[in-house]
N, C-alpha and C positions, 0 to 999 in steps of 0.2 A: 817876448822870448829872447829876443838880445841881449837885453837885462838879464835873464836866467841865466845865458850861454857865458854871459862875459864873469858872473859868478862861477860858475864851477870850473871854468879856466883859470881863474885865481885860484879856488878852493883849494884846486888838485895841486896847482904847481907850489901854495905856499905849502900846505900838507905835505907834498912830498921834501921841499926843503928842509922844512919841521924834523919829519921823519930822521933821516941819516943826519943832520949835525945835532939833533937832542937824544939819541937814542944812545951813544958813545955815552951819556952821561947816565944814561938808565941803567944801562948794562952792568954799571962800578960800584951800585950801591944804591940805588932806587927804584930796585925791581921788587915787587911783591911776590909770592908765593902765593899760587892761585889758590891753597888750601886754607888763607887766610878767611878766605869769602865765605859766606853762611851759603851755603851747598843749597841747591834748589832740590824740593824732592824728590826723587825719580823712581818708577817701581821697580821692585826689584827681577832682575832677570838671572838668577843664578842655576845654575844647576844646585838643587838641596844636597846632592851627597859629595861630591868635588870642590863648591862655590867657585865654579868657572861663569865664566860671561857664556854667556848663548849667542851662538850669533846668528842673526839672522836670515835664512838662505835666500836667494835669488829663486825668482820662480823657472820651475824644473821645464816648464813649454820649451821646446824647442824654439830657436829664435826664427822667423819669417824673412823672407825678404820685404814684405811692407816695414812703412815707420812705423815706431810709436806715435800716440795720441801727442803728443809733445813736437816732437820731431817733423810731425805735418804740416804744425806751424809755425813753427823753428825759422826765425829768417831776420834781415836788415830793416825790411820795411816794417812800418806799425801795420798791427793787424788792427782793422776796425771790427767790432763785433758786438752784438744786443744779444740781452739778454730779458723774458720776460719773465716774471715769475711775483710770488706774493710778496713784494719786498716791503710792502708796510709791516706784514706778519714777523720778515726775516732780522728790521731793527728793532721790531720793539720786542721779541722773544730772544733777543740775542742771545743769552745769558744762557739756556736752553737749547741753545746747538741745535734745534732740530730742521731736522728737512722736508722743504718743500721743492714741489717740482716746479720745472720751469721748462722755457724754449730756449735755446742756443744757436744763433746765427749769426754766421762768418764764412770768410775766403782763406781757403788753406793758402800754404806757400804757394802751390800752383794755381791758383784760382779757379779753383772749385766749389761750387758753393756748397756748405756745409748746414745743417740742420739737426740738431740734437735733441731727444726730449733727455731731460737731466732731470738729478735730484743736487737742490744747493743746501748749504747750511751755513751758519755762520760759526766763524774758528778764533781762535790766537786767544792769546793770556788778558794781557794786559789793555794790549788795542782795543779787546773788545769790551770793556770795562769802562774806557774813556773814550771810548769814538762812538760818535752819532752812527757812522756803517762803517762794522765793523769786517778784517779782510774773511773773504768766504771759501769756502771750496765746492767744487764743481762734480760730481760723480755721475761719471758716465756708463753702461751698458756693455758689458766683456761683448756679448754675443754681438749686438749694434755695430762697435769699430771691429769685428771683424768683418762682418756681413760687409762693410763698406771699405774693407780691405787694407784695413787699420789693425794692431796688434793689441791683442789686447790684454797683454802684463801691466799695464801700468792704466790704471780707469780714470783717476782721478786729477782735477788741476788745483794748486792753491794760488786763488788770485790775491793778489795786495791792492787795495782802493784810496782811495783818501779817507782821512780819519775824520773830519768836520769837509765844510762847505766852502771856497775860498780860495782866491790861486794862492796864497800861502802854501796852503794845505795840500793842493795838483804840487806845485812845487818840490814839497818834500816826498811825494812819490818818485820824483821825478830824480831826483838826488839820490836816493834810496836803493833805485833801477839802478843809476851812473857807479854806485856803490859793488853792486855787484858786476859790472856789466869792466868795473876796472880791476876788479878780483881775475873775473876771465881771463884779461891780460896777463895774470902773472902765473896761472899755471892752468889746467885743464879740470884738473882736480877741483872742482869749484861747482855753483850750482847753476845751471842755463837761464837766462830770460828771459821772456818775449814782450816786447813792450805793448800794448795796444789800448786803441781810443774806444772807450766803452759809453755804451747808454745801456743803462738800466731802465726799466718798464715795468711799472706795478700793474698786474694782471686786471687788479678791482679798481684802479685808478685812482684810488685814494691816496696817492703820492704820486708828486709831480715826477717825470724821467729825469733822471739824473745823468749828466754824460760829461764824461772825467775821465782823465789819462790811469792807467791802472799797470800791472806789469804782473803775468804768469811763473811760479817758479817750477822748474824740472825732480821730479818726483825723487827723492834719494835713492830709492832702489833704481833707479834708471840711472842715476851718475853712477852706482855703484858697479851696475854693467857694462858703460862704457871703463870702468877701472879695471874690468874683468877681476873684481874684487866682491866683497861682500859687506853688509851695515853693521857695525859689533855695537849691540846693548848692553851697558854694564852699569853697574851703582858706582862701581869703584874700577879707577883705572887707573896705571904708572904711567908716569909721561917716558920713562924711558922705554916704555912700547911704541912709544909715535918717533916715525921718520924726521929725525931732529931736522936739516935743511928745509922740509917743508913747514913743520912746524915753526920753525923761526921765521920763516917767510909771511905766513899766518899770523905771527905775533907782531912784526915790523909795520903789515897790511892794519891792523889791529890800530895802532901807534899813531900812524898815520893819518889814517879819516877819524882818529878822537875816539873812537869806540871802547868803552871799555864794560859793556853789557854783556858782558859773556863768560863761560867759567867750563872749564873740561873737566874736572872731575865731577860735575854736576852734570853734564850734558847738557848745560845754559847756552843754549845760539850757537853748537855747533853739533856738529857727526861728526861721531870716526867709523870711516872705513879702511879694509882692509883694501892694499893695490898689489895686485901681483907680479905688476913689473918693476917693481919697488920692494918688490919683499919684505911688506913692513904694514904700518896702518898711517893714515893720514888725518890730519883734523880737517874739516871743511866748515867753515864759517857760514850763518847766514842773521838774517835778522839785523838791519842795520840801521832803524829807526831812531837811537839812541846816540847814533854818531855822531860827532860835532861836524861831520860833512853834510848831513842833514840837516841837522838842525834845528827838531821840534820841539815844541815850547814846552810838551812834559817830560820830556829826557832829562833824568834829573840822576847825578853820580851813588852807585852804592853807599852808604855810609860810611862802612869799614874802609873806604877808601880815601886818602889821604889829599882829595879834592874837593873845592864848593862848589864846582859846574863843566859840564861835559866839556867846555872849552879849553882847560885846563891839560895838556897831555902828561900821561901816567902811561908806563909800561908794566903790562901785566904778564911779558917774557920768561922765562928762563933767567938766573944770573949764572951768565959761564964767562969760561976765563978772559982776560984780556984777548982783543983780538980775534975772539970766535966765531964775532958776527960780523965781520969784515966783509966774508965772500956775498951775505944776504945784503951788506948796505950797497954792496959796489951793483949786486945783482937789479937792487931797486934805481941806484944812479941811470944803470943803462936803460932804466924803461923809462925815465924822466920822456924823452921824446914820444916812443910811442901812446906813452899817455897824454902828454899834449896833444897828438896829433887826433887819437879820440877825442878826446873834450873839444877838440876845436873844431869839428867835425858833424858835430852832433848838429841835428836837422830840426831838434825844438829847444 
């Protein structure tokens, strides 16, 4: 674990360095045009008789004074938590998405112990194409979290696992978490995580338990209400609707940890939502597998893009005028510390 901490203390601080003295050079003529990328397909959500974006509404429940299902276990420490369920069925049908049930046992933030019968399945693109266990998701019971005084707009969790067997592969979970968990830092606007230390249990026993570092993400429509905003679906979207300051923030963040897996007019590894104290819409980033902070060994750069490997940094920004993105590099200078002082902080 030394060995990992003393990694991502470099990681960050050379990436951040990276960031603001190569990004001056991005900005003047080696910025791409996100439209150049082959568009991922996305259904269409239009209104047929206007061709307006639909957007999505937030559920109409009055909000509780309980948490969300999320928000229960919302916290600094790792949650430990098992799971049992068919999970020989769950890798080798991956492909098929479908669901089995299982048991869920865990200690909320308050330590309470918690017990769930769930339905899980297996999710994601590409992860799960090339990963032995691929990441899942967790569906829980509206009627259940409330009975137990839990809210229940938001049922579901998407967990992220390791993609093969190997602390490499813990590793790049773990890198992955740090990913988002230094997003956080830089604005609210972002997507929540919960770290925890999981064992998995095949119900029929015909797979060994598996127990590995994993990390929870916060459901979009639940950031979307702490935005007191909403999720906008679109096929097609102008960047000059997104709140440029955050957006350029988003892109420098992007720059940064090496990422260049992601694409907005596609809706590739990011949402927009709309923020209402922002009066605007915002991108939010997620999926960071592919980042050179990462660092996994099938993260491989777009073609259309003008690199041979993730390590290579490419800005995939905006090009605006001289000078524009001044107030975002000076704004990433000043988190230099409290980013250190996360990285350096960190308990595995």
């Amino acid at each position: 674990m030394r060995k990992l901490m003393t990694s991502f203390r470099m990681t960050a601080m050379v990436l951040l360095l990276l960031s603001v003295s190569a990004i001056v050079q991005a900005q003047t003529g080696t910025s791409i045009q996100p439209d150049v990328l082959t568009q991922v397909s996305t259904p269409t959500l239009l209104d047929s008789t206007t061709q307006t974006a639909i957007v999505t509404p937030i559920d109409s429940l009055v909000k509780a004074d309980s948490l969300t299902l999320f928000e229960s276990i919302y916290g600094d420490s790792i949650l430990q938590m098992h799971i049992k369920t068919n999970l020989r069925q769950i890798i080798k049908k991956k492909a098929k998405k479908e669901k089995h049930t299982g048991v869920l046992t865990y200690k909320d933030a308050n330590g309470v112990e918690r017990e769930w019968n769930i339905k899980i399945r297996a999710r994601g693109n590409m992860r799960n194409k090339i990963c032995f266990l691929p990441p899942l998701k967790l569906n829980f019971k509206k009627a259940e979290l409330r009975a137990a005084g839990i809210q229940g707009m938001y049922d579901d969790l998407k967990l992220v696992v390791h993609c093969k067997s190997g602390k490499n592969y813990e590793n790049y979970v773990l890198r992955e978490y740090l990913a988002y968990k230094l997003y956080n830092e830089l604005t609210d606007n972002s997507f929540r995580v919960q770290l925890v230390k999981l064992t998995l249990e095949d119900i029929e026993e015909k797979q060994k338990p598996i127990e590995i570092y994993a990390f929870l993400i916060e459901d979009v429509e639940e950031v979307a209400e702490r935005m007191n905003g909403r999720v906008v679906v679109s096929k097609f979207f102008n960047h000059e609707n997104i709140h440029p300051s955050t957006y350029d923030k988003m892109c420098v963040f992007q720059f940064m940890i090496g990422n260049l897996d992601w694409h907005i007019l596609s809706n590739h590894n990011t949402k927009l939502l709309t923020n209402r104290a922002l009066k605007s819409v915002v991108s939010i980033p997620y999926d960071f597998d592919y980042a050179a902070l990462v660092g996994t060994p099938y993260a491989t750069p777009h073609a259309k893009l003008p690199v041979e490997n993730i390590q290579e940094r490419f800005f995939l920004g905006l090009c605006r005028g001289e000078g524009m993105y001044e107030p975002t590099l000076q704004f990433f200078r000043d988190k230099k510390n409290p980013f250190s002082l996360f990285v350096e902080t960190l308990p595995y």
